[in-house]
C-alpha positions as CSV (number, residue, x, y, z in Angstrom):
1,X,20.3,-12.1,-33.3
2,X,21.7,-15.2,-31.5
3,X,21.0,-13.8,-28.1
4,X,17.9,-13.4,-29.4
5,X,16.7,-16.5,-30.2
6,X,18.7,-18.2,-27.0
7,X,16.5,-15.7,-24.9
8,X,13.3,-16.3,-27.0
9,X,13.9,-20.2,-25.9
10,X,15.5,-19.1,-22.4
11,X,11.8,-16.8,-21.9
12,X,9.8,-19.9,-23.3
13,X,11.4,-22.4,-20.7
14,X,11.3,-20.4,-17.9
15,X,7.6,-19.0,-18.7
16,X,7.0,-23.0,-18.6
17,X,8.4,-23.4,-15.4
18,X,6.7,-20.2,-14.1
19,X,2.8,-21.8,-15.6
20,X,3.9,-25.1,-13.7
21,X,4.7,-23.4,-10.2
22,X,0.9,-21.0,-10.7
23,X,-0.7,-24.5,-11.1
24,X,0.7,-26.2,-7.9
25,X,-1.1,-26.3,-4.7
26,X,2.3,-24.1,-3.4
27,X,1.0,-22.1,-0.7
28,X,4.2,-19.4,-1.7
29,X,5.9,-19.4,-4.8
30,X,6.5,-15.5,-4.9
31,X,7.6,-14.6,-0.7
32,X,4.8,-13.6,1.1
33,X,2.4,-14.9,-1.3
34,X,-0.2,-15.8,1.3
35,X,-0.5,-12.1,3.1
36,X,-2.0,-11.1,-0.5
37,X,-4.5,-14.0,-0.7
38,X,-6.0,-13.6,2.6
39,X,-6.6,-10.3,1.4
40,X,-8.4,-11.2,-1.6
41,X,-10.4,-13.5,0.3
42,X,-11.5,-10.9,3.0
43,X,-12.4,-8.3,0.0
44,X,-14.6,-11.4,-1.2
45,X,-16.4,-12.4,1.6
46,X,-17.3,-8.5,2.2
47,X,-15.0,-7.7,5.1
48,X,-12.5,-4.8,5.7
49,X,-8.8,-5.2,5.2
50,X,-7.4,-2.3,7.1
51,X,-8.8,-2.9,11.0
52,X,-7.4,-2.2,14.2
53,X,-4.1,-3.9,14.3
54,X,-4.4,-4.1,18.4
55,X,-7.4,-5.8,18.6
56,X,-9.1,-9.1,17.7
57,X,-8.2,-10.5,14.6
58,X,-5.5,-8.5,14.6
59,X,-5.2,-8.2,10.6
60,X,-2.1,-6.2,9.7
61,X,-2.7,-5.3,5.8
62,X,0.8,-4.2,4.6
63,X,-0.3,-3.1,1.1
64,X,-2.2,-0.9,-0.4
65,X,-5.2,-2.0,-2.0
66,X,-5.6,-1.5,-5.7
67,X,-4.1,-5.0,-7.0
68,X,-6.2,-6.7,-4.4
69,X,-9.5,-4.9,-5.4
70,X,-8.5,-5.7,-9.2
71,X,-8.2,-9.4,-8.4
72,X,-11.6,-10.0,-6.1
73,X,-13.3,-8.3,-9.3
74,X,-12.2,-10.6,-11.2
75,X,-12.7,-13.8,-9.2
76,X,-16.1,-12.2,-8.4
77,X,-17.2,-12.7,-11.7
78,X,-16.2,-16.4,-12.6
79,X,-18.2,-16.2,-9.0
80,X,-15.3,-17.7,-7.0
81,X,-16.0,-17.3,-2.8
82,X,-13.7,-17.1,0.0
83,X,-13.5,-21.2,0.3
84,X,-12.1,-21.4,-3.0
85,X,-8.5,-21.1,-1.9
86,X,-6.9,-23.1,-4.8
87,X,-8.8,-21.4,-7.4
88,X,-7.8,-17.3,-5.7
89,X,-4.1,-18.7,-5.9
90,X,-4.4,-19.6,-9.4
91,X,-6.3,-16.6,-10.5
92,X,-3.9,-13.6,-8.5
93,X,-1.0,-16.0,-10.2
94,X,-2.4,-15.8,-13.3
95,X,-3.3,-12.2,-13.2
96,X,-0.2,-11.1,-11.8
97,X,1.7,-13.0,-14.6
98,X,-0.8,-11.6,-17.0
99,X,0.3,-7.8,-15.4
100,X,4.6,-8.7,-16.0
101,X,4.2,-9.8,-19.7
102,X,2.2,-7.1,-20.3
103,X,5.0,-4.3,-18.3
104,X,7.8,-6.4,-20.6
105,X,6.3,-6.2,-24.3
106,X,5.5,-2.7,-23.4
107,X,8.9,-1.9,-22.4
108,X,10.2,-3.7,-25.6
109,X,7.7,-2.5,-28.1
110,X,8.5,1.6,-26.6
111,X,12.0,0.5,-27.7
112,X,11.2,0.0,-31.0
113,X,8.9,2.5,-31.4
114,X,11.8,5.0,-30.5
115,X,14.6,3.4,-32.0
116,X,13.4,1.7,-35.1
117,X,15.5,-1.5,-33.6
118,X,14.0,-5.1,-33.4
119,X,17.0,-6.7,-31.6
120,X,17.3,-3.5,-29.1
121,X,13.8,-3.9,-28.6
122,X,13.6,-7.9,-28.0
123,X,16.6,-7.8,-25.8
124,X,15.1,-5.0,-23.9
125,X,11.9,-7.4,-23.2
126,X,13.7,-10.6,-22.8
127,X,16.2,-9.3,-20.2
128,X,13.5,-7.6,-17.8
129,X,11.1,-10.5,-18.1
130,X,14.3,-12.7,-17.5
131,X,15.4,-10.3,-14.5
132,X,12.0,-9.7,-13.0
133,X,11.4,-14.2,-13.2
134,X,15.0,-14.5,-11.4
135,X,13.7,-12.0,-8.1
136,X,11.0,-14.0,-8.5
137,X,8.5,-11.0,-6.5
138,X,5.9,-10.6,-9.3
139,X,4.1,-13.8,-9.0
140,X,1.0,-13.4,-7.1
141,X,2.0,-10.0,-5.5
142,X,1.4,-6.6,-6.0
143,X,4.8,-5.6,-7.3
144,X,3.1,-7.5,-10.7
145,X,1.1,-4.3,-11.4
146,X,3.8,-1.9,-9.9
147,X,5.8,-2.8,-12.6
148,X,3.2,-2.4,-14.7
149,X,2.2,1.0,-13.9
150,X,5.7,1.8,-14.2
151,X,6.2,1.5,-17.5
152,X,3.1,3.0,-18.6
153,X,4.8,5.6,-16.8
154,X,7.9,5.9,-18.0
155,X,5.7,6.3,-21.7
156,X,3.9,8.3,-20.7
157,X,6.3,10.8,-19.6
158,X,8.3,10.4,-22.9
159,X,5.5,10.9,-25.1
160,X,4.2,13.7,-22.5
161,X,8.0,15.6,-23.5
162,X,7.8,14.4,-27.3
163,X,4.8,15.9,-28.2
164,X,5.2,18.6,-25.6
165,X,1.5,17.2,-24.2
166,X,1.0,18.6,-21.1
167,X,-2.0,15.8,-20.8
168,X,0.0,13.1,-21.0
169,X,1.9,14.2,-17.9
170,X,-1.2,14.5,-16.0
171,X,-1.7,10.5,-17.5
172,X,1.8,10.1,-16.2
173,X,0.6,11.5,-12.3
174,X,-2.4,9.2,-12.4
175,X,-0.3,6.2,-13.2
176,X,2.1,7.6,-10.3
177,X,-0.7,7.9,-7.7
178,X,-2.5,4.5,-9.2
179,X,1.1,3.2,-8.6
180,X,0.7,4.1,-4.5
181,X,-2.2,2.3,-4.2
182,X,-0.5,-0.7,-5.8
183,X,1.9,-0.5,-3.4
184,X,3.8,2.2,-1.0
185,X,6.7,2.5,-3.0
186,X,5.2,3.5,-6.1
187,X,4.8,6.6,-4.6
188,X,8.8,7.8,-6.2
189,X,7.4,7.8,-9.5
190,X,5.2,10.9,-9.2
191,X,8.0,12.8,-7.2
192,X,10.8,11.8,-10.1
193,X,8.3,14.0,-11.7
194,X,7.7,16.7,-9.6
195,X,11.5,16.4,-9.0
196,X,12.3,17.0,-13.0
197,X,9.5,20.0,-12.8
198,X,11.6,21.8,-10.3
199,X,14.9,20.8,-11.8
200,X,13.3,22.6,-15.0
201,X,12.3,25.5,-13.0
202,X,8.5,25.4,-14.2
203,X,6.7,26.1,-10.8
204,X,3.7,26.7,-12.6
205,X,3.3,23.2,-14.0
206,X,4.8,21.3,-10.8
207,X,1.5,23.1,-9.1
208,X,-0.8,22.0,-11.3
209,X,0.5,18.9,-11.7
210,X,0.9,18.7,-7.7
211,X,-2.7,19.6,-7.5
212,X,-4.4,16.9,-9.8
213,X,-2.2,14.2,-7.6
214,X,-3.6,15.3,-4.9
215,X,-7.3,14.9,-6.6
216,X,-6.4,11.7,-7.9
217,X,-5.1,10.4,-4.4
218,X,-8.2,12.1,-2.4
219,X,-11.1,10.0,-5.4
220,X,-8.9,6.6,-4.5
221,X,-9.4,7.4,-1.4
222,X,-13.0,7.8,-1.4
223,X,-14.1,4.5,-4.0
224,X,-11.0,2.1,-2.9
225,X,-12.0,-0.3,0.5
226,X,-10.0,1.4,2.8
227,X,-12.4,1.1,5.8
228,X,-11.5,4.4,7.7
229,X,-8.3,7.1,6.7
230,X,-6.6,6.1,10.1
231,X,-7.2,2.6,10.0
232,X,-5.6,2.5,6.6
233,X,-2.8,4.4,7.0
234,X,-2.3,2.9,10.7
235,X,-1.7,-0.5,8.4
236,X,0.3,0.8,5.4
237,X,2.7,2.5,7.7
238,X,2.4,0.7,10.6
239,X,2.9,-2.5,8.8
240,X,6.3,-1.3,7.0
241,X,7.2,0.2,9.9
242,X,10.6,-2.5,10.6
243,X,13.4,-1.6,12.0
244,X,16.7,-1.2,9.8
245,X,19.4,-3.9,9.3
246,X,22.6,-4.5,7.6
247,X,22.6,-8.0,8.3
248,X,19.3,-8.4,6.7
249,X,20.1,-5.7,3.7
250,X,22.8,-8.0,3.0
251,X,21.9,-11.2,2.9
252,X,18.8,-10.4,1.7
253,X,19.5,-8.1,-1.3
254,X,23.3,-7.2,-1.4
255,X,24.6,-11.2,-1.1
256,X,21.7,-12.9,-3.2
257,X,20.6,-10.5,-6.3
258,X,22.3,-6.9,-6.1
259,X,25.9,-7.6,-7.0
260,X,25.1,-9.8,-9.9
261,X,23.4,-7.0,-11.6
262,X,27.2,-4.3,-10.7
263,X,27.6,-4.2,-14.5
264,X,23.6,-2.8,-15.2
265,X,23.9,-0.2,-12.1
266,X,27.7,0.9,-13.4
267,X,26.6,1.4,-16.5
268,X,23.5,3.3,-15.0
269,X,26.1,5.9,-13.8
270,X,28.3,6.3,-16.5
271,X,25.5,7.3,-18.6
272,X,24.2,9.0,-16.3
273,X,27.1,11.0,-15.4
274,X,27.8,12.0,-19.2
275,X,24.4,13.3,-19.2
276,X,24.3,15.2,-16.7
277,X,27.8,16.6,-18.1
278,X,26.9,17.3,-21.0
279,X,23.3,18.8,-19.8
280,X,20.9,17.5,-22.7
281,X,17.7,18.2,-21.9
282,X,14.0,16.6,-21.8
283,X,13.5,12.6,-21.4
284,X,17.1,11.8,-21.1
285,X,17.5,14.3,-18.0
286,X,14.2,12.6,-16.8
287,X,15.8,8.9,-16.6
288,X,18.9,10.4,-15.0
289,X,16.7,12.2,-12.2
290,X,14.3,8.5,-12.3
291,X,17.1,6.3,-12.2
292,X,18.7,8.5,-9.6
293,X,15.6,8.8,-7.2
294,X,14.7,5.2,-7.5
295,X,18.0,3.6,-6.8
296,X,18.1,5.7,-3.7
297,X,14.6,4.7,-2.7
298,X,15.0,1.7,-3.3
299,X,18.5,1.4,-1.2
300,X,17.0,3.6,1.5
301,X,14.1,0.8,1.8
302,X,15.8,-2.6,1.1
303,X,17.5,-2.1,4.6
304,X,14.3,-2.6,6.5
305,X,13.5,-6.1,7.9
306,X,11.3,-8.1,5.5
307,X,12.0,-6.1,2.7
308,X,14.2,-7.3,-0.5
309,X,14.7,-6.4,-4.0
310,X,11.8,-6.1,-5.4
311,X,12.6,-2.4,-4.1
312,X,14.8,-2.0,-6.7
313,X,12.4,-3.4,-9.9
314,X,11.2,0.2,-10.9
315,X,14.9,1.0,-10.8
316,X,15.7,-2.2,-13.2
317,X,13.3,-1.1,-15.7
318,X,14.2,2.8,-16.1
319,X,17.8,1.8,-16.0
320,X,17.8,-0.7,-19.0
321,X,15.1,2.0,-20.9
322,X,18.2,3.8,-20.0
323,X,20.9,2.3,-21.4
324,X,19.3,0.6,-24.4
325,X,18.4,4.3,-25.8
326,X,21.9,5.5,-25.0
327,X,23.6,2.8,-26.6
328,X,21.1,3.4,-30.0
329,X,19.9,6.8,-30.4
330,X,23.0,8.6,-29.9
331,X,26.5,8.5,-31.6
332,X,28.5,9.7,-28.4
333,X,29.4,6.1,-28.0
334,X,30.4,4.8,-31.1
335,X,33.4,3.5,-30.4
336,X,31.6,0.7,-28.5
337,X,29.3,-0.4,-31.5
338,X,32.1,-2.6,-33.1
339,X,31.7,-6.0,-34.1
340,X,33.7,-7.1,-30.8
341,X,32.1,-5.3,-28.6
342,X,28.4,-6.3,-29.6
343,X,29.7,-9.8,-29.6
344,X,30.7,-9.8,-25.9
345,X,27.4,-8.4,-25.2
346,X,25.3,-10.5,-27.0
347,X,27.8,-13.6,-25.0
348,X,26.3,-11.9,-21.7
349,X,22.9,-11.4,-22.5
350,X,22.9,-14.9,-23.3
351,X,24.9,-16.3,-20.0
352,X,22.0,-14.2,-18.3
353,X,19.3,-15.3,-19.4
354,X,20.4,-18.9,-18.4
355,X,21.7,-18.3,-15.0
356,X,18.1,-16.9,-14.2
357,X,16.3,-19.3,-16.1
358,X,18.3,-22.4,-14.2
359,X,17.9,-20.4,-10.9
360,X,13.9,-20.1,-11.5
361,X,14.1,-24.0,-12.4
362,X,15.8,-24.9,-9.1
363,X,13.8,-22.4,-7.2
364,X,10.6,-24.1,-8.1
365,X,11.6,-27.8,-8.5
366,X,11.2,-28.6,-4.8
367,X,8.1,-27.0,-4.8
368,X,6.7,-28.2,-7.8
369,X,7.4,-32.1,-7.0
370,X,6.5,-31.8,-3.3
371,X,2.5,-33.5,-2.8
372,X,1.1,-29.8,-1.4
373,X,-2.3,-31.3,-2.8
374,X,-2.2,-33.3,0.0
375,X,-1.4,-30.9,2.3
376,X,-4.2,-28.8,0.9
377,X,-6.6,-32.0,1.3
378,X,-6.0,-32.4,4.9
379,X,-6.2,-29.2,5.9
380,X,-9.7,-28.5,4.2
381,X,-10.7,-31.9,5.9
382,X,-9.8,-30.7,9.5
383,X,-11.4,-27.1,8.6
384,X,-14.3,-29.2,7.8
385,X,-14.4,-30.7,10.8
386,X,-13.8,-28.0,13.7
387,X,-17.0,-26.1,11.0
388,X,-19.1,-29.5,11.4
389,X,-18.3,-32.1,13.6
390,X,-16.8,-29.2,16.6
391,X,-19.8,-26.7,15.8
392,X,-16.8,-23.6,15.4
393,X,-19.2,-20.8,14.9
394,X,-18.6,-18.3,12.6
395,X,-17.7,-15.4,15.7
396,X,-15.6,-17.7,17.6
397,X,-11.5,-17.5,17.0
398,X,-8.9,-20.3,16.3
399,X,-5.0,-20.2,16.9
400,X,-2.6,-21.8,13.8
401,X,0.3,-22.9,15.5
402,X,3.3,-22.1,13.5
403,X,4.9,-24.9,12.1
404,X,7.9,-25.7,9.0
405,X,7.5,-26.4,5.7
406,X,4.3,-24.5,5.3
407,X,2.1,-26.6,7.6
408,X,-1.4,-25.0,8.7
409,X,-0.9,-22.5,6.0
410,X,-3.7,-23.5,3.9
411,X,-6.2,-24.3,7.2
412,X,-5.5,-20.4,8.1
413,X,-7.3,-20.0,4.6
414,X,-9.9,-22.2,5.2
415,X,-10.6,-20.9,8.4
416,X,-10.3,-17.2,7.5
417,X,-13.3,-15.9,9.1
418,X,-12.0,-17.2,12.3
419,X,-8.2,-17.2,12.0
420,X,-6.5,-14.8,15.2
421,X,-3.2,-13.2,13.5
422,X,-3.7,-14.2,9.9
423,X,0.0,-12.8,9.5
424,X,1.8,-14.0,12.1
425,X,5.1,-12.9,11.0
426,X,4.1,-9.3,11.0
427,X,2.8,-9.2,13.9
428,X,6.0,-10.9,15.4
429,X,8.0,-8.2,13.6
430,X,5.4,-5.1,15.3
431,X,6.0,-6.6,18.8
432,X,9.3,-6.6,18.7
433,X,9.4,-3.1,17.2
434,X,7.1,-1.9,19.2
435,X,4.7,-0.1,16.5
436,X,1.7,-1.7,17.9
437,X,0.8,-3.8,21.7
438,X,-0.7,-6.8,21.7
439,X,-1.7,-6.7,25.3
440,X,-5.4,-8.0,24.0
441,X,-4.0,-10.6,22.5
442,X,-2.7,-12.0,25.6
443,X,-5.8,-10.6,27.6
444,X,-7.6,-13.3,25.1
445,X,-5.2,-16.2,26.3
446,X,-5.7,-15.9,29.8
447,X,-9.1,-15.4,29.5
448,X,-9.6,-18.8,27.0
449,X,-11.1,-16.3,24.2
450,X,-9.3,-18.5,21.4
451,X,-12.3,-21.5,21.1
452,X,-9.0,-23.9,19.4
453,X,-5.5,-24.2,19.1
454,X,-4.1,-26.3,15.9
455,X,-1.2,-27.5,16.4
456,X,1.2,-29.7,14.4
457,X,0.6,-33.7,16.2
458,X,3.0,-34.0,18.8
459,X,4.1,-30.3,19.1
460,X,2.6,-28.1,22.4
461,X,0.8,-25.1,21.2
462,X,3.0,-22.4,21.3
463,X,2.2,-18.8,19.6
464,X,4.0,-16.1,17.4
465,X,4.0,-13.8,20.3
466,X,6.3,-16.5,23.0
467,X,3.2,-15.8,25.6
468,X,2.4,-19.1,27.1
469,X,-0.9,-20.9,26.7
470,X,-0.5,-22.7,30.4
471,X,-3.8,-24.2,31.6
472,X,-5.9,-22.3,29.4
473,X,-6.3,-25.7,27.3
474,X,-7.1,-29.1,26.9
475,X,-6.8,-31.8,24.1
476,X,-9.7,-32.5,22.5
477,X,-8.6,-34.5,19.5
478,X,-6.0,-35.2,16.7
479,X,-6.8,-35.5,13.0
480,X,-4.2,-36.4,10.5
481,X,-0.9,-34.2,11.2
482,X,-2.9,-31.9,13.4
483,X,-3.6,-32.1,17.4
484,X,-6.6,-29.9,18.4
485,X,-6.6,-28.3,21.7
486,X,-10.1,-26.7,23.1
487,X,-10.5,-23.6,25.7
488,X,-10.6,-25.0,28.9
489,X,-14.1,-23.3,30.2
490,X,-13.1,-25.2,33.9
């Protein structure tokens, strides 16, 4: 009960915290915040998201597009447009934390259902809302609804083998395949299914069930604003496809997040390994075979470049539905239901919940105090006037010279319709893999296609791809932080 209410307080400071970082004028309080807003704002004003990534703008859409489409609905009815870059920040923040509370209280109210235990139940909620603030990946990103969906699947599956309800597994697929269209990796939770199917030895229902997958993947397909098949999966794979590192598996998941949760993924395979011992059958098997599939997924994944551990947040949330209904339903572990024991855990629970609400705290205090309203100000006033004052026509492309501390990010926004490589750090990443050649773009350069460079005052223009500008400008003017340089047509 203590760790209870320090976690209700804990949840209720950091969900503070989290409401003042979705009102800031941040342009990324979630990592790669901004590749998930221009898409938004491309679905808004009516243009495709998935385009050639060789040629002109050269858009690289990572994601798939389900989260995107939800949120352009929605902004398309309070009748928000592509200009109104503030206002699509605050509703895919909103909407996103809207999608988390909603995967949590699920998670914690299943508990209860199946236990009969409040305190089981409210731990189970605080600590993934807790863990899922502290990676800090489902604010204003997809991931949001991915961990949605993958509760709802994880329900639905239990129910599904409960009531022996063979329509509730085929709920369960489309919440898997919905899951893909979230986002790639969602795809592991409709083959943990098909992978419990075989391990059952029921061929018949791992074809059927393989079968309305694949007519639930084939209809998104066909309503879902995917441009063409090719295009779209050019980007979804294409865009993922980064070489593997250790260096950057380490000090991006390994060093920062994944060894502070060793007790959650020891206890993962204890339990796991009794289980599989001991061969019970039905949902228990199922989180074994989950928890299994979607650590090594996860794993597998979180060595590619740009990738982190939000990987591992379907893992997180099978693992705890894991544990909690080992540690309640059955009476194999009694011996570590004492008084003692249930202390020490309720001491952790409660250590936890502050490390990640002080960690959230600090995250977001730099961002919060810093003046990005200006930033956002000036940058809409030098959009303005390469629009106005510069005539920049709708067809004609400008250059955002990259720059620290977030500078230019919000006049890529402004200027979407124009903006050459709205995701510069993509591309950078696809040029050096060699998954796609930007030969064009430096075809463009030399033959002064970009109509203006923007560039921070004082800095030459340089571009993500390291090919030089040379004589193909001139300086036409400087407004505020920003030098503007024109296509010499000489």
């Amino acid at each position: 009960m203590l760790s209870v209410l320090f976690g209700l307080l804990s949840a209720l400071a950091l969900l503070i915290v989290k409401m003042q970082a979705v009102l800031s004028y941040s342009p990324d309080i979630s990592g790669s915040e901004m590749s998930g807003i221009s898409a938004i704002q491309l679905l808004l004003d009516g243009e495709d998201i998935y385009t050639d990534p060789e040629k002109a703008p050269f858009r690289l859409t990572q994601y798939t597009p389900l989260y995107f489409t939800i949120v352009t609905f929605l902004v398309k009815i309070v009748g928000l447009t592509g200009v109104d870059v503030h206002k699509i920040y605050l509703a895919s923040r909103l909407v996103s934390n809207f999608f988390t509370l909603s995967a949590v209280s699920i998670a914690g109210y299943f508990i209860y259902r199946v236990t009969k235990q409040k305190i089981a139940a409210f731990l189970t909620g605080l600590a993934l809302f807790h863990v899922l603030s502290f990676w800090f990946l489902t604010t204003s990103r997809p991931d949001s609804l991915l961990v949605l969906l993958t509760t709802l699947f994880i329900v639905s599956v239990y129910y599904g083998l409960e009531n022996k309800d063979q329509k509730l597994w085929f709920l369960a697929i489309f919440i898997g395949v919905s899951a893909f269209f979230v986002k790639q990796s969602g795809a592991i939770l409709p083959i943990s299914a098909g992978v419990f199917w075989l391990a059952q030895r029921d061929f018949k229902m791992l074809l059927k069930l393989t079968a309305f997958g694949i007519l639930t993947f084939g209809i998104y397909l066909a309503i879902l604003p995917i441009n063409t098949i090719q295009l779209f999966f050019l980007n979804i794979v294409g865009g993922v496809a980064n070489s593997a590192s250790w260096g950057w598996f380490y000090d991006w998941t390994l060093e920062h997040w994944l060894l502070q949760f060793a007790p959650l993924m020891v206890l993962n395979a204890l339990v796991s390994s009794y289980t599989i011992y001991y061969r019970p059958h039905g949902f228990h098997l199922f989180l074994v075979i989950a928890s299994v599939l979607f650590f090594l997924f996860a794993t597998s994944t979180a060595f590619k470049i740009g990738a982190g551990v939000g990987y591992y947040q379907d893992y997180l949330i099978v693992a705890m539905i894991q544990l909690v209904l080992a540690f309640t339903q059955t009476n194999d572990f009694t011996n570590l239901k004492t008084g003692f024991v249930k202390s020490g855990v309720a001491l952790f629970m409660m250590m936890a919940f502050l490390h990640c609400s002080l960690y959230m705290y600090m995250k977001y205090k730099s961002g919060i105090s810093r003046n990005f309203e200006a930033l956002y100000t000036e940058e809409r006033k030098v959009a303005a006037y390469l629009r106005e004052q510069k005539n920049l026509k709708p067809t004609e492309y400008i250059y955002v010279c990259n720059s620290e501390n977030f500078q230019g990010s919000y006049l890529s926004f402004f200027l979407f319709k124009n903006n050459l490589i709205p995701f510069p750090d993509l591309v950078y990443l696809a040029d050096q893999n060699g998954t796609f050649n930007y030969d064009e773009f430096r075809r463009m350069v030399d033959e002064k296609e970009i109509r203006f460079v923007i560039s921070p005052k004082g800095k030459a223009p340089a571009n993500i791809l390291s090919y030089n500008f040379g004589n193909t400008l001139k300086y036409s003017s400087t407004m505020g932080s920003y030098d503007i340089y024109e296509a010499d047509k000489r």
